[in-house]
C-alpha positions, 0 to 999 in steps of 0.5 A: 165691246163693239159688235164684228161689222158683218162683211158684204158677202154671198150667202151662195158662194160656199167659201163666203157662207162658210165664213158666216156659219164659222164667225156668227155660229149660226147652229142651224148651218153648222152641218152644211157648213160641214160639207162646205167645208169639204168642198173649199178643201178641194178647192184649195187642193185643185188651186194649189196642184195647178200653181205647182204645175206652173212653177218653173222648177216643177217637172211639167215646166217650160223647156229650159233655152239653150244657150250659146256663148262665145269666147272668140270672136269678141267685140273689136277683135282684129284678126290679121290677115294673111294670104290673099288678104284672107283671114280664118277668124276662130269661132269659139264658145259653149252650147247648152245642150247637144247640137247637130252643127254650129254655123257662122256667118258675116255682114258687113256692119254700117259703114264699111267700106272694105269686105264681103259678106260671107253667107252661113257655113258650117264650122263645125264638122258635119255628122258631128254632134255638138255638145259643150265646147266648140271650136272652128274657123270662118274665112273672111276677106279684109275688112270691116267692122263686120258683124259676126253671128253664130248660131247653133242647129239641130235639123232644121231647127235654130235653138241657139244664136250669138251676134258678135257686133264688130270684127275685123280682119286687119293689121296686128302688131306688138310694140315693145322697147322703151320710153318712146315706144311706149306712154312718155310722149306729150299729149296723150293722142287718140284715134279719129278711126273707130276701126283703130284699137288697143288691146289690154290682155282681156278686150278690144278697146278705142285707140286713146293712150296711155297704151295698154301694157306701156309703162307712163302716162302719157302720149304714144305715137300707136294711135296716129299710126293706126289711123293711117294704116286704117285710111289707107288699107281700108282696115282695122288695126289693132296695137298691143304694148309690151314696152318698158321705160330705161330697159337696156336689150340685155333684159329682154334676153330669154328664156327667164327675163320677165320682159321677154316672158311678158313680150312672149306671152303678148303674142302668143295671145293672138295665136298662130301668125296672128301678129303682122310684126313686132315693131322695135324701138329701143336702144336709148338706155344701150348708149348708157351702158356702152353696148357695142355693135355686135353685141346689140346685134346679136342681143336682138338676134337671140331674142327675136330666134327665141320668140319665132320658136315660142310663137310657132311661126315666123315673125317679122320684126322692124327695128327703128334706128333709136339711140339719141339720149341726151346722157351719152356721148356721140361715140356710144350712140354711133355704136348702137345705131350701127348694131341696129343698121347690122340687123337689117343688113344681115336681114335678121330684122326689116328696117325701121323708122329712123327717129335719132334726127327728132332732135331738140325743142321742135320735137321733144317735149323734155329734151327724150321724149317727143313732143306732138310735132314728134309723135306725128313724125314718129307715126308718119315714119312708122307707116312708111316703114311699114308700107316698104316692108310689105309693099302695101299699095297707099291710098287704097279704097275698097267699095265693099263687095255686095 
């Protein structure tokens, strides 16, 4: 057997003499080795009462950070603006530990070219503390993207901040009818404007079809309207889909259709006078079925007194002039288009965009559906509708305010 290999050591350090009275039995050393023993003990105690002083779990720990989370506003969250082109966007989220006030404040992001940057207000009620949820509202002027932050403070100390990158205060709407109101169109578009975007139920995301909550694959003419809107108000605008293909107007009738449920629920989702308007465009499938006049009238009326009750405010709806189908007789599209004319005279609905002229190859892709050449044209009617209805000045630049 070969010999242990003696390590380099020092004989001075107490730990390594230790070792070579122990591994080489040195007799002579064993007693000091005794009190080397001691001494390495408490060494190793003293290194291990200060490793748990360190540990993060220890009672001597680093204070734990506090937290702020928001639930609103949200990345690419457009809120609608209301009187004097104001909105009071809800600040939402949790703080960690208690807080004296949470405060909000808005730039505008690069590249906006509407707003006014709103210093730090207090959105919270003061003398209040705050502990785990809150809630409260920043008024903000039209425009956007801004940038958001939130912050929660305790004296004069910030123990806790949350940047919301873009928020917008804009334009809102839900969509809802049939196949052309929703993704049958052909191609797919998508917005040139970053402020233009859908919302899928969950998030904020780029305009590009196929729309959120509409049924198909394809195109819609949302995205193309939301660029227009865009350019000439200076805002975000945001599209939420509630449209389905081959649905006659017997099944959005409320309480219990799963279409008006559906629909109830899209506008709920932006709260109270969160949403501009319903835009409507549907009555294709009512040709098939021989809806009279009246009868439509009336069917729209039903459900449009049902949402206002449901949504807590007045809404708006615009209603298109839509009842071309290839499959019904002129007689039966006539009747429709006169309920769809009943509910602008009675002004139950504003006048929307009239699309029963988009006829043939030039603007449908399959002889229903709309082409390229007729979702632009499908757009360009939307924005003119829109821009009688609530007056809006075209063309409009803001230069952001400092």
């Amino acid at each position: 057997m070969k010999p242990m290999n003696k390590p380099e050591t020092n004989p001075t350090n107490p730990v390594h003499r230790l070792w070579l009275d122990t591994h080489f039995l040195n007799p002579r050393s064993l007693s000091r080795s005794r009190s080397d023993l001691t001494m390495v003990a408490r060494i190793a105690t003293f290194i291990g009462v200060v490793s748990f002083l360190a540990w993060p779990g220890s009672a001597r720990a680093e204070e734990r950070k506090t937290t702020l989370t928001l639930t609103s506003p949200v990345s690419a969250q457009v809120f609608q603006r209301g009187k004097g082109d104001l909105a009071a966007i809800l600040i939402e989220g949790t703080v960690s530990d208690n807080a004296d006030v949470i405060e909000a404040m808005a730039d505008l992001a690069p590249g906006a070219k509407r707003g006014t940057p709103v210093k730090w207000v207090a959105v919270t009620a003061p003398g209040q503390k705050v502990t785990g949820k809150f809630t409260g509202r920043l008024t903000l002027p039209a425009g956007g993207w801004y940038q958001v932050t939130v912050r929660a403070r305790t004296g004069t100390r910030m123990i806790a901040e949350q940047l919301v990158d873009k928020v917008g205060v804009g334009e809102v709407f839900v969509t809802a009818g049939q196949s052309n109101s929703a993704n049958f169109g052909n191609p797919q578009q998508k917005a040139k404007d970053e402020r233009v975007v859908y919302f899928d139920g969950k998030a904020f995301l780029p305009a590009r079809d196929p729309i959120p909550g509409g049924c198909g694959g394809g195109g819609s003419p949302w995205a193309l309207l939301g660029d227009r809107i865009a350019v000439s108000q200076q805002v975000p605008v945001c599209f939420r889909s509630a449209s389905l293909n081959w649905t006659e107007v017997k099944a959005w009738l409320p309480p219990d259709t799963e279409l008006y449920k559906n629909l109830a629920s899209c506008v709920r989702a932006f709260g109270k006078d969160g949403v501009r308007a319903v835009l409507w465009h549907q009555g294709e499938s009512d040709t098939l079925v021989k809806t009279s006049a009246e009868t439509y009238c009336e069917r729209v009326k039903t459900i449009v007194e049902a949402l206002n009750k449901d949504a807590s405010y007045p809404l708006p709806w615009l209603v298109a002039k839509a009842s071309y189908h290839p499959g019904s007789q002129v007689p039966e599209q006539a009747e429709v288009a006169k309920g769809q004319q009943l509910l602008w005279t009675k002004r139950i609905c504003l006048q929307g965009p009239v699309t029963d002229d988009l006829l043939g190859a030039e603007y449908r892709h399959d002889g229903v559906h709309f082409n390229q050449k007729g979702l632009e044209k499908h757009a360009e009617r939307w924005f003119d509708a829109l821009s009688h209805a609530f007056k809006w000045k075209t063309g409009l630049i803001n230069t952001p305010n400092p």
